[in-house]
C-alpha positions as CSV (number, residue, x, y, z in Angstrom):
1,X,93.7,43.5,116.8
2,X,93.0,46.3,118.8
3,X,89.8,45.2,121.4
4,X,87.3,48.6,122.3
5,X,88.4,50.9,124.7
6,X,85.1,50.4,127.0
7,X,85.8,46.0,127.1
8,X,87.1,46.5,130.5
9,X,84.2,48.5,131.6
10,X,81.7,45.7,129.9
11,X,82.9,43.2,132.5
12,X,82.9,45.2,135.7
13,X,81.0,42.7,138.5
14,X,77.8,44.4,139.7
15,X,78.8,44.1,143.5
16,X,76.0,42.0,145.6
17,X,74.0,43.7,148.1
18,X,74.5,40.7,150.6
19,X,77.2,41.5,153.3
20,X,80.8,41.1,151.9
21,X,83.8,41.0,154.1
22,X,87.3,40.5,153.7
23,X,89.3,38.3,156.2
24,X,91.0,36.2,153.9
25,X,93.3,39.6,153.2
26,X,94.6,38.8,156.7
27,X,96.1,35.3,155.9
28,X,100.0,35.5,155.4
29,X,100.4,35.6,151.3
30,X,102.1,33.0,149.0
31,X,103.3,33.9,145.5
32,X,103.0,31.4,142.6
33,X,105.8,32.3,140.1
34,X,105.2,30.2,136.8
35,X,108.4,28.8,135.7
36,X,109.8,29.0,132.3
37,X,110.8,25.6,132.0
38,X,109.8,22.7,129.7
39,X,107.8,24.5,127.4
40,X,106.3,22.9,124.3
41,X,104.0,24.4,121.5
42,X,102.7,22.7,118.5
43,X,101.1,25.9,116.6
44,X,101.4,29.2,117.4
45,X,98.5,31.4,116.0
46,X,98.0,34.2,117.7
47,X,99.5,37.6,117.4
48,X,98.2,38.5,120.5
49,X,97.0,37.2,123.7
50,X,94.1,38.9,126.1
51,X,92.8,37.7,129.2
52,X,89.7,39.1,131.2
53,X,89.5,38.1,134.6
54,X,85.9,36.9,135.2
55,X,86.4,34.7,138.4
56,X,84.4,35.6,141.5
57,X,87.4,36.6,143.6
58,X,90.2,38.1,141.8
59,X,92.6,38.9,144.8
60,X,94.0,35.4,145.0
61,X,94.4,32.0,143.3
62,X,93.9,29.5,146.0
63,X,94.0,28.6,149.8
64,X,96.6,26.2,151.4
65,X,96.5,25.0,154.9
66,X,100.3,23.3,155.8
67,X,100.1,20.9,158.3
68,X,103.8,20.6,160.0
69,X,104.8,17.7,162.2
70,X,105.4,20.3,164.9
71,X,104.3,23.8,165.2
72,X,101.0,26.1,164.1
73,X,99.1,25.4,161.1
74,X,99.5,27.7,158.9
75,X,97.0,28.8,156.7
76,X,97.9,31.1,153.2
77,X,96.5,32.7,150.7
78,X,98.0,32.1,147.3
79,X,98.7,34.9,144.4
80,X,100.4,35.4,141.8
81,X,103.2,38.9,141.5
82,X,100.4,40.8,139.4
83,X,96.3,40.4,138.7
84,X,95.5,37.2,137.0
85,X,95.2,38.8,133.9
86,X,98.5,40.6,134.0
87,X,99.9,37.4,134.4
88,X,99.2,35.3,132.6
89,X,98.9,37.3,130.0
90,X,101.9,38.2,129.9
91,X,103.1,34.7,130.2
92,X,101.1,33.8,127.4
93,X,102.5,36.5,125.0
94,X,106.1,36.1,125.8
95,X,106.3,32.4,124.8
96,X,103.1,31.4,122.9
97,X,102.3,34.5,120.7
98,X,103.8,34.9,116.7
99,X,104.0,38.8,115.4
100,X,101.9,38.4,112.3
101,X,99.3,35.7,112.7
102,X,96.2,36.1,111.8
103,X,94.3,36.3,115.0
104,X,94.4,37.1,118.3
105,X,93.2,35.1,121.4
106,X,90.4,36.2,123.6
107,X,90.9,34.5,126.6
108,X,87.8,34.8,129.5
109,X,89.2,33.3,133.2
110,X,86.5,32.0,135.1
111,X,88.3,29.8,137.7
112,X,91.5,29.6,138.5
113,X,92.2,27.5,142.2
114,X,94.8,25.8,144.0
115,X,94.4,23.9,147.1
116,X,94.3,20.5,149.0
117,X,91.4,17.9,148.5
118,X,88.3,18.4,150.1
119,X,86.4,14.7,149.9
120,X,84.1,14.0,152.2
121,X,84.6,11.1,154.6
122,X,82.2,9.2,153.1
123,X,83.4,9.6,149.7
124,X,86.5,8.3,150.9
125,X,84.5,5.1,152.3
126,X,83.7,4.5,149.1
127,X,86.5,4.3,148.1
128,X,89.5,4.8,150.7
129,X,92.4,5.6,148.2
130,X,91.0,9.5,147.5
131,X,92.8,9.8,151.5
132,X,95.8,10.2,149.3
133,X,94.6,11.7,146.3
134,X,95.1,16.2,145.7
135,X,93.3,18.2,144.1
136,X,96.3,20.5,142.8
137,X,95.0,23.1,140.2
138,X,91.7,24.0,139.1
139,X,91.2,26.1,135.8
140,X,88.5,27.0,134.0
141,X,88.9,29.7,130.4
142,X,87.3,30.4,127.6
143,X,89.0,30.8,124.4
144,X,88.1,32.6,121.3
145,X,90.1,33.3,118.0
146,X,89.4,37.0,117.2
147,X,89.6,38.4,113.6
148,X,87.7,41.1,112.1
149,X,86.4,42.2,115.0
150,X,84.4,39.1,115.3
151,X,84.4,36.1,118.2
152,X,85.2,32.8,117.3
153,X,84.6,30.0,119.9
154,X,87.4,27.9,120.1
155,X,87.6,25.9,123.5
156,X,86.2,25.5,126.9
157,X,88.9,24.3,129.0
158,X,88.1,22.8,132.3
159,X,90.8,21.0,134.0
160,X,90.9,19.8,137.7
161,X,95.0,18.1,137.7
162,X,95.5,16.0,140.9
163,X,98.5,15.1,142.8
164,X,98.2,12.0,143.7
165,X,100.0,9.3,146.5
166,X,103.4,8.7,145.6
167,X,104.6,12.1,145.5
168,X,102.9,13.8,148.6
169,X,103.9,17.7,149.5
170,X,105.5,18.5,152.5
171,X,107.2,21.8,152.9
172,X,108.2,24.1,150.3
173,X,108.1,22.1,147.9
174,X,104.6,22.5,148.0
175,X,104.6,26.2,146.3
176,X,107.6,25.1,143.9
177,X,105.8,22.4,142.1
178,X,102.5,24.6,141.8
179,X,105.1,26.9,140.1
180,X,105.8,24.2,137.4
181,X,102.9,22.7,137.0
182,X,100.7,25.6,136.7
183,X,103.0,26.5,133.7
184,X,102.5,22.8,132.6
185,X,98.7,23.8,132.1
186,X,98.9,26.6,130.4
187,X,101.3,25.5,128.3
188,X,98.4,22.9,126.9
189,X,96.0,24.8,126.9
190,X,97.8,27.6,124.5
191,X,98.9,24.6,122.7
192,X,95.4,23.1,122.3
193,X,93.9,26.1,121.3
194,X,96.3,27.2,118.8
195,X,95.7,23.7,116.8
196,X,91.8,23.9,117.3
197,X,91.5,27.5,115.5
198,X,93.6,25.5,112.4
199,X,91.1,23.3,112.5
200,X,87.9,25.5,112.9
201,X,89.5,28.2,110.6
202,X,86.9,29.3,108.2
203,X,84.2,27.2,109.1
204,X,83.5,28.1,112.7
205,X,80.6,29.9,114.3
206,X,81.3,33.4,115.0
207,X,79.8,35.3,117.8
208,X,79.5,39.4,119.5
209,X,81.8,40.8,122.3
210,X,77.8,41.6,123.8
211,X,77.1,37.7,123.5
212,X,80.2,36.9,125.7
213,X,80.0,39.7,128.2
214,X,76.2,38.5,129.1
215,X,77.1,34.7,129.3
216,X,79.8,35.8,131.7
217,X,77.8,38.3,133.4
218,X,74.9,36.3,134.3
219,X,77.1,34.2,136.9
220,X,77.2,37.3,138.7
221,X,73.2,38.7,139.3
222,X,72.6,35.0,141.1
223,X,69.9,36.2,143.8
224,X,72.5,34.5,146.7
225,X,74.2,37.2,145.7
226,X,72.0,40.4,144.9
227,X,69.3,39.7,147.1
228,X,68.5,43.0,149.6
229,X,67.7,40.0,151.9
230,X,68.9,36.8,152.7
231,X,65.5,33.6,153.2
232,X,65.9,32.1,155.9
233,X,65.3,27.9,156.0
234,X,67.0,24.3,155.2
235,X,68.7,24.4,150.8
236,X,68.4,21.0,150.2
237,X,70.2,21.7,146.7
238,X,72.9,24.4,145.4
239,X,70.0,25.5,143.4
240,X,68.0,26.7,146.4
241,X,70.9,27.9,147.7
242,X,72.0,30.1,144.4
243,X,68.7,31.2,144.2
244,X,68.0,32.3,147.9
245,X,65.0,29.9,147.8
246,X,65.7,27.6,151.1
247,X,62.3,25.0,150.5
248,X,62.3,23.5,154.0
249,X,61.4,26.0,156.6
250,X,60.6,23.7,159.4
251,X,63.4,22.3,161.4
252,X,65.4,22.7,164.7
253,X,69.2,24.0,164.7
254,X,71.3,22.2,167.9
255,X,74.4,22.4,169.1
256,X,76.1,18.7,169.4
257,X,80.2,18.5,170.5
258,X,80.1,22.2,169.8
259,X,79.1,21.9,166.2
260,X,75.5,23.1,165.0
261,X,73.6,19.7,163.4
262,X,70.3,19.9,161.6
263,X,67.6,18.4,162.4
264,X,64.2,18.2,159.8
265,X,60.7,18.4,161.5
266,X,58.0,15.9,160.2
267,X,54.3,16.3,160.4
268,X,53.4,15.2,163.8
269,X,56.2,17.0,165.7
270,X,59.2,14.0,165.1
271,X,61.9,15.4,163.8
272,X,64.9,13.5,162.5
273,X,69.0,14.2,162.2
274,X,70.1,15.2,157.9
275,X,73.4,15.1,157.4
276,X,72.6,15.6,153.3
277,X,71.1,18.7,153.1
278,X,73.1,21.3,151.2
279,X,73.3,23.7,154.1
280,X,70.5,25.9,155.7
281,X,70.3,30.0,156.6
282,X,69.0,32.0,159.4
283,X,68.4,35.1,157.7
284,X,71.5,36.6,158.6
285,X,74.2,33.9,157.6
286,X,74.3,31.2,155.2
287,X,75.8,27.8,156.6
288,X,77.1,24.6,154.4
289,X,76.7,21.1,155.3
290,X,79.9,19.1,155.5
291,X,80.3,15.6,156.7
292,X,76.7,16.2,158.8
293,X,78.2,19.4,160.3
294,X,76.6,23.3,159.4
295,X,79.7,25.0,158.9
296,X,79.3,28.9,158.6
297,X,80.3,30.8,155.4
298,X,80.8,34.1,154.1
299,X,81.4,36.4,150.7
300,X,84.3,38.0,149.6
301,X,83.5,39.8,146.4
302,X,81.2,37.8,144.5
303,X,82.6,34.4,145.9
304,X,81.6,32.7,149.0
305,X,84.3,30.5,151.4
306,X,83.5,28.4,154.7
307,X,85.5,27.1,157.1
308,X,84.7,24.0,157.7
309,X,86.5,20.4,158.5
310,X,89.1,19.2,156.1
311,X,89.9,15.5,155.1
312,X,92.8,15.0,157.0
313,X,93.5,14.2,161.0
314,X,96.8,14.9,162.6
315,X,97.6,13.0,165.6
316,X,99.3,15.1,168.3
317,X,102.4,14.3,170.4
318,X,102.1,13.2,174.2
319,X,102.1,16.7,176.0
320,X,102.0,19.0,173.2
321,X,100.2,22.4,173.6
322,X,98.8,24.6,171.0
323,X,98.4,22.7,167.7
324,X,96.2,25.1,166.6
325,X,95.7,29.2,166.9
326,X,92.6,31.4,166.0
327,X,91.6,31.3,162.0
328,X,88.6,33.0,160.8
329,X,85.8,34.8,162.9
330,X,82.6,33.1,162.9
331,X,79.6,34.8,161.6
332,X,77.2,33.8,164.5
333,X,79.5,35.9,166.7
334,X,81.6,32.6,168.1
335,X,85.5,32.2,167.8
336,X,86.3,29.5,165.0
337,X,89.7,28.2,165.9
338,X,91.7,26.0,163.9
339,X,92.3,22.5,166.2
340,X,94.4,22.6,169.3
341,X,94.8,20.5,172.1
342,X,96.6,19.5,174.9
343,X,97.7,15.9,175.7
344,X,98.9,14.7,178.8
345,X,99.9,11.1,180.9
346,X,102.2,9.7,177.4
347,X,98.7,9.8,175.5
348,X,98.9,10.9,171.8
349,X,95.5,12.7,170.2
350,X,93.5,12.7,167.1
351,X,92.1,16.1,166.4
352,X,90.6,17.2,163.4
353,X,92.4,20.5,161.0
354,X,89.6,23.6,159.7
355,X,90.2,24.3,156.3
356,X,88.9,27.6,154.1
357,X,86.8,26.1,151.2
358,X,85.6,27.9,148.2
359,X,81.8,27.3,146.2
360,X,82.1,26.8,142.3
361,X,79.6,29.5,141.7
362,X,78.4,27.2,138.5
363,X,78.4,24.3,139.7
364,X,78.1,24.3,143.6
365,X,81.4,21.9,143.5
366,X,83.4,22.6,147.0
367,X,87.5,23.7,146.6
């Protein structure tokens, strides 16, 4: 099946008029190489495999913070050797794909992540075993079964695999397993999809290239990301925030142990401390609440990142210098620094590590 020559030009992003930058192209680069190993396949279908990369950034697959015992953090960005969509399909063809079938696979990537956890300290109150819970890969696709120049749905996968306590990463071992295991998924999913067009085969709905291309478009024309302007006040939902409607617009912005807090002014003049607002903008940046603290945050391409404080503490040797070294820039002009700090008289210290979270676009979920 031979897919029209202007499909690639049907999904070009419409580039948002609020500010994009690019510092994550600064962090040192990790490459995810999916391994060959272990594969299994119940039905192969399809002759062919295609994969349009629809995600909001589409330079890299994840963010990873390692924490060593000793030493700098060091953050990295994750990729794979070629675009998404190179990738994988190519993966896809070469071990999931059959020379005669009947249809080919239209497959639309709208996530693909890999990272740490990012639970909230009083999620993990709640319920205190998530301290030692991952979240490992995140992948969201489409698939449709093309034949005849017509789409037929055939699966929304959406997978979050976890990596759970008795088999924490340290090291390189880290990457290695994200090798394997992000195989491991697609491997299912090829598999899954191959014995759902069996089943729909002849019966299923069958929909236009034009119906898919505006479902995936329409992600992308959020006003967040369009707008000529950015409203300043308090989001108390994603909602507000995706649609650059902030609803509070009277409140106070302090600065407590360094971090900005948010406080809400009633009628009367009292105002009072929210720590479960969604995050608030000043007309100039946009900030997310996390664990009561407005961390700032920023666009690349048509996703937005913050840095903001991850779930994990490190406690720091008697007399050791320098945990930490500069990260990311902070919007309102101020130095955001990943932790450091300096320990003296035998004294060991709890400090706190930054991590580079990512917004689900759809869903407002944190990564």
């Amino acid at each position: 099946m031979k897919y029209p020559i202007s499909i690639a030009f049907l999904f070009l992003s419409l580039a948002g008029r609020t500010q994009s930058v690019h510092w994550l192209a600064n962090l040192d680069k990790v490459t995810i190489r999916l391994s060959d190993e272990n594969l299994r396949v119940h039905q192969n279908v399809f002759a062919h495999f295609r994969v349009i990369d629809q995600r909001p950034d589409t330079t890299r697959i994840g963010i990873h913070t390692y924490v060593p015992t000793f030493g700098w953090n060091h953050t990295k960005q994750l990729i794979l050797r070629h675009s998404a969509s190179a990738e994988l399909e190519d993966y896809l063809n070469r071990h999931f794909s059959r020379p005669g079938s009947p249809y080919t696979a239209l497959i639309i990537l709208r996530d693909l992540w890999l990272s740490d956890a990012n639970y909230l300290r009083e999620d993990m109150i709640k319920d205190p075993g998530k301290i030692h819970v991952r979240t490992h890969i995140r992948l969201k696709v489409e698939i449709y079964a093309t034949k005849d120049s017509l789409f037929m749905p055939i699966l929304r996968y959406d997978t979050i695999q976890v990596y759970k306590q008795d088999n924490r990463y340290t090291g390189i071992s880290y990457y290695a397993s994200w090798d394997h295991n992000l195989a491991g998924i697609l491997n299912d999913m090829a598999d899954s999809a191959g014995q759902l067009t069996l089943y729909k085969d002849g019966h299923g709905r069958r929909v236009s290239f034009g119906d898919i291309r505006n479902f995936n478009h329409s992600r992308f024309v959020a006003p967040i990301g369009v707008a000529a302007t950015l409203t300043p006040g308090v989001y108390t939902s994603f909602e507000e925030f995706r649609n650059n409607a902030p609803s509070i617009h009277d409140f106070e912005i302090r600065k407590e142990h360094k971090q900005r807090v948010l406080y809400i002014k009633e009628p009367g003049g009292k105002t009072y401390y929210s720590h479960d607002a969604w995050g608030y903008c000043d007309g100039k940046v946009i900030f997310v609440m996390r664990d009561g603290i407005l961390c700032p945050a920023w666009r690349e391409g048509n996703a937005f990142y913050f840095l903001g404080l991850a779930d994990r503490d490190v406690i720091v040797p008697p007399g050791f210098i320098g945990l930490g070294r500069p990260s990311v820039p902070d919007p309102n002009g101020d130095q955001a620094y990943s932790p450091s700090g300096y320990t003296t008289e035998g004294q060991a210290m709890d400090v706190k590590i930054h991590g580079i979270f990512t917004i689900d676009m759809d869903t407002g979920d944190v990564y």
